[in-house]
N, C-alpha and C positions, 0 to 999 in steps of 0.2 A: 504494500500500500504506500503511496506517495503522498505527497505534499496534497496531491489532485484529486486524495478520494482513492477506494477502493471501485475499483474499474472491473465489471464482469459483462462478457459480450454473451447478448443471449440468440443462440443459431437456431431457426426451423426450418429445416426442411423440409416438413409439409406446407408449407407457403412461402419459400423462398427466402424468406425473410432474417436480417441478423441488426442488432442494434446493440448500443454500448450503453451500460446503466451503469449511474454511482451506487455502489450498495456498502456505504459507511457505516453502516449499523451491525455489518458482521465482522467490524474493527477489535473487537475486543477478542475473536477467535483467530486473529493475528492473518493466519492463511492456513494453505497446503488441505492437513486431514481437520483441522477444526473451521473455516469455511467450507469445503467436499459437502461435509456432512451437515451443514447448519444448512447451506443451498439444497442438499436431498432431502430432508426431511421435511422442506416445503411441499414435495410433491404427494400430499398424502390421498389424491383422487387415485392414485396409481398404485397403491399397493400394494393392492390385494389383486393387480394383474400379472401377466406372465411376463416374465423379465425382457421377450422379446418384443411387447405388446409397445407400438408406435408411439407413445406417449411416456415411457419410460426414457428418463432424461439420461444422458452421460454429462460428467461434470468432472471438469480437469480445475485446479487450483494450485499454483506456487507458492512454498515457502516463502516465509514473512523476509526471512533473510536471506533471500535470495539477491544478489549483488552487494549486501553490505560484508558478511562473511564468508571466510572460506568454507567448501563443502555443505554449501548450503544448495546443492544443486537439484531435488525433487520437486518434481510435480506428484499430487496423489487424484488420482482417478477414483471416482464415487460412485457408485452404479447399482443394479441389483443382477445378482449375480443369475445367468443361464443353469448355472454348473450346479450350481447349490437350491437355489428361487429365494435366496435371501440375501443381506449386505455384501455388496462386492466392494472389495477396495485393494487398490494396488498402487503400487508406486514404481516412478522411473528416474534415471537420469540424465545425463547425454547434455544437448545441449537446449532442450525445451524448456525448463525452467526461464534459461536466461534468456533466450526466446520471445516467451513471451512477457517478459519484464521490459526487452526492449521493444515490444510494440504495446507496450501501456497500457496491459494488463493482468489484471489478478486469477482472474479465474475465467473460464469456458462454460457454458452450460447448452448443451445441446438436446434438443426437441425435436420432434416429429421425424416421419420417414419420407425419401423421397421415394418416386417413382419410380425412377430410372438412376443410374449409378451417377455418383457427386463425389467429388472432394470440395475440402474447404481449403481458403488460401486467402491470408491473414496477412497484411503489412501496412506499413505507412498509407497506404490509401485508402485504408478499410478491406472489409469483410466480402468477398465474392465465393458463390455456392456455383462450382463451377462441371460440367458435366466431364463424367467418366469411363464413359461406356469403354473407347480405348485404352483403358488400363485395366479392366475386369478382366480377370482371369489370367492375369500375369502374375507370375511368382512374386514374390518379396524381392529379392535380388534381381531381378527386372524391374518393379516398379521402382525400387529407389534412386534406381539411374535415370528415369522418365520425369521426375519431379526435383522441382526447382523451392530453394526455402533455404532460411539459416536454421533450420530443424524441418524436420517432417516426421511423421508415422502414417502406418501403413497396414494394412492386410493381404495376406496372402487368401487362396482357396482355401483356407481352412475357415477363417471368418465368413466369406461370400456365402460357404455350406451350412454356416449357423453351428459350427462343430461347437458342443458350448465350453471345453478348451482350447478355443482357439486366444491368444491372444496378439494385442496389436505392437508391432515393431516399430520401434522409435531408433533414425541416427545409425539404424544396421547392426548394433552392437547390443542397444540395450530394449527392454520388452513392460509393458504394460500384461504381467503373464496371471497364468493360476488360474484366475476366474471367467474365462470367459468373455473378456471385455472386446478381445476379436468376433464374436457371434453379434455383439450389439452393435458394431460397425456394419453385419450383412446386412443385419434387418433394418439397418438405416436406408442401405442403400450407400453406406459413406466408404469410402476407398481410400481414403485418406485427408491428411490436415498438415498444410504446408503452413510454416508460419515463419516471418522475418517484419524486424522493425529496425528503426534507426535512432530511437532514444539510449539517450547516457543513462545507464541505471547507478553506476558507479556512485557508491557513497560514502565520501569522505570521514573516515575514522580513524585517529589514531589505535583504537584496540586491534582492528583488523592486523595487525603485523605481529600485534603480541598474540592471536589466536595462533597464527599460521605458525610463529614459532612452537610453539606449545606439538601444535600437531606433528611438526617433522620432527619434533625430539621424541615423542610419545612410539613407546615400546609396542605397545599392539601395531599400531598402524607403520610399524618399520616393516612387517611381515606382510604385506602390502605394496609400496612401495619400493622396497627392495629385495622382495622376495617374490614368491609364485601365487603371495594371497589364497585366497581359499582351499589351490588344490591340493594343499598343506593339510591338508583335514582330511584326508584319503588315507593317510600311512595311521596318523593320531588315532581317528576310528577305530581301524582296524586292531590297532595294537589295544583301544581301551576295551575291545569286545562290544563296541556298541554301532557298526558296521553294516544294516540290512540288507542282506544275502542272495540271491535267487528268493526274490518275494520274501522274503527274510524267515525262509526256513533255516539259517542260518545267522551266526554275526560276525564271521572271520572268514578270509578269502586270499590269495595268494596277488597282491598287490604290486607285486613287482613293475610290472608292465601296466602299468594307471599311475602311478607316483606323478608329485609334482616333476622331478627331471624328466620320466617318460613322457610326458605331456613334452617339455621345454624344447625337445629338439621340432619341435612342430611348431614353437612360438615364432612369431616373426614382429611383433609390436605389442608394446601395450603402452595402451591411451587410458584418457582421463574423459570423467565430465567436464563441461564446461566450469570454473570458476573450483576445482580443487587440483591440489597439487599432488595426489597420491598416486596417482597412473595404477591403477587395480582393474582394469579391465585386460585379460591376457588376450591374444588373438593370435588365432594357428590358421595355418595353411598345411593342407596335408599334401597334396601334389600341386606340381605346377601350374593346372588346367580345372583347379577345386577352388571353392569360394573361399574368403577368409572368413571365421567364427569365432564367435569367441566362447570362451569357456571356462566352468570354475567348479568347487565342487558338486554342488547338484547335478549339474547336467552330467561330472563323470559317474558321481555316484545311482545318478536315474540311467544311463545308458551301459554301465560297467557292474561292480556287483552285484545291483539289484536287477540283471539279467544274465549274471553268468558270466561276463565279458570282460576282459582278463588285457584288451590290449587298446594303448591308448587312438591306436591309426583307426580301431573298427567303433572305437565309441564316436570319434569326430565324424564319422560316415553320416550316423543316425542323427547328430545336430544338425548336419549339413541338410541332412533332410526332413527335419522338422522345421530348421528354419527357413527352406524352400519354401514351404506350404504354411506358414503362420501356428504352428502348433506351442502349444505349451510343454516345453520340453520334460518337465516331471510328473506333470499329469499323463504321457503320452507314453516315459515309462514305467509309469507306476500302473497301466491299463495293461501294456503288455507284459509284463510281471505278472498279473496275476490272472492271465489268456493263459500265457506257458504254464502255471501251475492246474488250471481249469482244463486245460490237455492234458494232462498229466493223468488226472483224475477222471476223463473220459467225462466230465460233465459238458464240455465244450468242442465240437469238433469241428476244424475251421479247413478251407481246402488250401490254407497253406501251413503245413503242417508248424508246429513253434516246439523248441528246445531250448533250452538255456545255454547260451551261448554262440546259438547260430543268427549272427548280424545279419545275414544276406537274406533270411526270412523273416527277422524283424523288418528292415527295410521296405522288402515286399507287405509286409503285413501295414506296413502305416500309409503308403499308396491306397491299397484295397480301404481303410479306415477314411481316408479322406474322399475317394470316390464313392462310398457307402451304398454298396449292392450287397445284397440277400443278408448273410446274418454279420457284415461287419455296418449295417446301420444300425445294428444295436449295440455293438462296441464302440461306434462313435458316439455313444451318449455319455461313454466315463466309465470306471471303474465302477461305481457306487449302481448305476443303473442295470449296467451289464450283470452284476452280480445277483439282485433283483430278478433279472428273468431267468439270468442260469443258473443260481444255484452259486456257493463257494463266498459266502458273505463273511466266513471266519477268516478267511485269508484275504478279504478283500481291504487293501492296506489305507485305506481313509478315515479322516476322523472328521465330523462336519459336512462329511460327502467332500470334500479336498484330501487329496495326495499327499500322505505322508512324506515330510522332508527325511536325511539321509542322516539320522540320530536315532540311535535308540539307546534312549543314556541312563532313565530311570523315570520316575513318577513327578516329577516336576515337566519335564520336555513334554511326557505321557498329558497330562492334566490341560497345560499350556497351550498347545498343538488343540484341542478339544477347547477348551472355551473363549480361545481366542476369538478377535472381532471375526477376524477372516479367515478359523482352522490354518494358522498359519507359525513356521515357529519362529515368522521374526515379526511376532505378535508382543513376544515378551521374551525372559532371559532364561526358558527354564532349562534347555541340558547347560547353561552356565549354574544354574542351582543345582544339578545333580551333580557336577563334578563339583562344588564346594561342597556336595553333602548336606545340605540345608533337610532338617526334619521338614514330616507331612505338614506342617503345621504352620510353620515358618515360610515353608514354599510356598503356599497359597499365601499368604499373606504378603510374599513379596511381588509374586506373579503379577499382585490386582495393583499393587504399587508402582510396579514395572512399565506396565501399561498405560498405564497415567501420563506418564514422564515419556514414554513411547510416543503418547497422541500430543502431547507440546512439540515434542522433536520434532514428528512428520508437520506440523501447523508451521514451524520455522525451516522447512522443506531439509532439513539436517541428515544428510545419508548417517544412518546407524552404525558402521562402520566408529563411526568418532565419538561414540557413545561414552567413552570412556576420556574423554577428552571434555565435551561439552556437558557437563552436570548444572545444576536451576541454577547454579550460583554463576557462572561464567555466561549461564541466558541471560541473569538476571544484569549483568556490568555490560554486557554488549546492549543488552535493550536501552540502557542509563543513556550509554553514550548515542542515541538516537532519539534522544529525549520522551522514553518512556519510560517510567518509573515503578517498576513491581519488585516485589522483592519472591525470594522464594516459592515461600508458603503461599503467594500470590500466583504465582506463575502451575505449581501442582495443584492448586483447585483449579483451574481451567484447563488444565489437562483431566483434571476428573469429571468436568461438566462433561469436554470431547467425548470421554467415554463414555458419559452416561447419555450423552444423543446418539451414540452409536450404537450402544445398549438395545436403546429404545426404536431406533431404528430394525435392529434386526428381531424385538418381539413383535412390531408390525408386521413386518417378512411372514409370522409363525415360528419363529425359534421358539423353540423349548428346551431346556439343558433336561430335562425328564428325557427327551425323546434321541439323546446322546447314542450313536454305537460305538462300543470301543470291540473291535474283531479278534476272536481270542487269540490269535496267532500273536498278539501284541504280549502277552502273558503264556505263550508256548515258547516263544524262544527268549534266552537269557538276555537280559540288558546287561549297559554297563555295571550297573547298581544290582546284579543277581535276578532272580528272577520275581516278576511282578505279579500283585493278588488286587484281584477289585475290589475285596473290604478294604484293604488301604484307600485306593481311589474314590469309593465310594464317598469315604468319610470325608476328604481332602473336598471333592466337589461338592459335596453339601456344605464346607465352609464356606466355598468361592461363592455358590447361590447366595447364602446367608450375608455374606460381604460385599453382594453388588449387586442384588436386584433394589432399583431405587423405589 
């Protein structure tokens, strides 16, 4: 927000139509996920409709400090989610935040569906809804070269199909993922959103240099910037036993050939977002004649252990070709993980046959999945639905109807993952509270803490990453020196309001924490933390209710 007012452009594309409104009154939720979510929870005509239903808005908003601090570089995407039919929310980074700071504004809210396919394209001269039929059905890596912007995003065939993990590519590198927010670009009709401005966002602070110092000294974030960042957590897993396996009939796995150096000889750059200086985006080329990707632990860990796959050339295959086609790379393998085991068991019989460890029929199998003929139009519904009609719901690895991430640490990740806003674990800090060991008790009570301080972050568009870096007291000296005055205690009660609209956002959805699955596969194979009982969990989540139903 500027000197000028809090600026959000409202798009329809059922009537063509975009205009730019002051909305100074959602000043006090700063930006990013505390306007998302103050701007969705307006739309209460909608719902109780289906999350592709025309009227169902998408709403992008940037971090409060985005251009004043470093790594302040997210936007968080608001929606309701395809995948789940309740709260969607994701977050990106690249170079969109600053994007749209310098075309002079705070937030997107987009309405209605066109007829025929549109991008939207954003700069100094306004808002034009401009037709796309020739870009429909072009890859992701085709359309990004066809479009013109100092940021853009994009959908591949996997959005156009309504897959409801498809999500939207932002800048080539980085993704609007998880929930589906690629199906809500088909049913727009939107193809994409080009945006470039020519305003200085740049705001003069002396603290801005003492933050940045802070962060290139800062030990977490040296494994990042000088190291391989995430895919560091490949060997760590594996060695804590908390590692998911082939559909995690297991949690230990011959890692050799996935390590961060395996990976390295494939590295050929790593960038940054816009406005941080830690370059943690790795990016590999595997052949001469193959796109570049990028990648980190998730994606080795959803295309490598948790399907058998053992080597880093054949996991970069199956990104290559999920990021072809707009897929959500962990929902995609966390669906065929638990296809290979449902063959296994002869509950599922598909005419391409699936094994753990055989790439070249995962491959084949996510083609067949995005074209959706005979029974892989039921596999393109997810994990959670697929299981539903076939059978195999114990191994079916979601919690919330979302894709288990690639931890299985103990009963805080366990919990965290489950009542998260978005079944997500970087909801809050909980395999950081298994490996501290934190009691049942304790954990739930920091989990709902965590989150709090979580939805201030993403409102000051803050990559989590620097979490450890930026605590309320360091929000609270930067906000000073931009002449807003909150102290702490000030700053985590409005990171508790965030939560508590987000709360309440997703019991309009129909969430019920009653109506939780946790798949007993989750309590068959050992965690890090030994092996896990639902009376523990039980009692844990009746605290979380007890301490956040407002």
């Amino acid at each position: 927000m500027g000197a000028d007012g809090m600026k959000v452009a409202y798009i329809d594309l059922s009537k063509e139509k975009a205009e730019v409104r002051d909305r100074s009154d959602l000043s006090r939720y700063f930006g990013g996920a505390g306007v998302a979510f103050k701007l969705l929870s307006e739309y209460e005509e909608v719902l109780q409709e289906d999350a592709l239903h025309p009227e169902q808005p998408i709403i992008f908003s940037k971090g409060f400090f985005t251009g004043i601090y470093p790594c302040a570089t997210k936007v968080t995407a608001a929606f309701k989610s395809p995948l789940t039919q309740e709260l969607g929310e994701s977050h990106v980074g690249g170079k969109f935040a600053y994007a749209m700071a310098s075309a002079g504004l705070d937030a997107i809210v987009i309405e209605g569906a066109s007829e025929k396919p549109v991008y939207i394209q954003i700069d100094e001269s306004g808002i034009e809804i401009k037709e796309a039929e020739k870009l429909w059905g072009l890859s992701c890596f085709e359309v990004e070269n066809r479009l013109d912007g100092k940021s853009k995003m994009y959908i591949g065939k996997a959005g156009e199909k309504l897959i409801p993990f498809a999500c939207v590519t932002v800048d080539t590198y980085r993704h609007f993922g998880r929930l589906g927010l690629g199906a809500l670009f088909g049913a727009k009709g939107l193809k994409a959103i080009t945006i470039s401005g020519k305003k200085r966002i740049r705001v003069k602070s002396s603290y801005y240099q003492e933050i940045l110092k802070r962060i290139k000294e800062d030990n977490d974030l040296k494994k990042y910037s000088q190291g391989y960042g995430t895919s560091e957590n490949t060997t760590l897993m594996n060695e804590v036993g908390g590692l998911p396996v082939k559909n995690l009939q297991t949690n230990r796995f011959d890692v050799e050939g996935i390590t961060e150096d395996a990976f390295a000889k494939f590295l050929v750059e790593k960038k940054t977002c816009t406005g941080c200086p830690i370059r943690c985006i790795n990016v590999a080329k595997r052949e001469s004649n193959s796109p570049m990707v990028a990648y980190d632990y998730e994606l080795i860990y959803s295309f490598g252990p948790l399907l058998g796959i053992g080597k880093a050339e054949e996991i970069l295959k199956l990104v290559e070709r999920v990021e072809r086609y707009g897929l959500d790379a962990m929902a995609t393998g966390n669906l065929l993980a638990w296809a290979t085991e449902a063959c296994e068991k002869e509950l599922l019989g598909l005419p391409v046959p699936l094994k753990f460890g055989a790439t070249e029929n995962y491959l084949e199998t996510i083609d067949k999945i995005v074209e959706g003929e005979g029974i892989y139009e039921d596999l393109r519904k997810g994990t959670e639905e697929a299981a539903s009609i076939y059978g195999g719901k114990d191994f079916a690895l979601t919690l919330g109807k979302n894709a288990i991430a690639g931890y299985h640490t103990g009963y805080a990740l366990l919990l965290g993952r489950a009542v998260g806003t978005r079944h997500s674990h970087m909801d809050n800090n909980g395999w950081f509270l298994d490996f501290d060991k934190y009691s049942p008790e304790a954990a739930v009570d920091e989990l709902i803490s965590d989150e709090k301080k979580r939805c201030l972050m993403n409102s000051m568009g803050l990559c989590l990453f620097t979490i450890s870096v930026y605590n309320l007291k360091l929000i609270s000296e930067g906000l000073k020196e931009v002449g807003i005055d909150k102290s702490e205690e000030e700053l985590f009660e409005i990171g508790g309001e965030i939560f508590k609209i987000k709360q309440e956002i997703k019991r309009a959805y129909g969430f019920e924490y009653e109506k939780l699955r946790f798949p007993e596969r989750l309590f068959e194979t050992e965690s890090m933390s030994g092996f896990l009982n639902r009376e523990t969990l039980d009692k844990m989540l009746k605290r979380y209710v007890k301490n956040t139903v407002f």
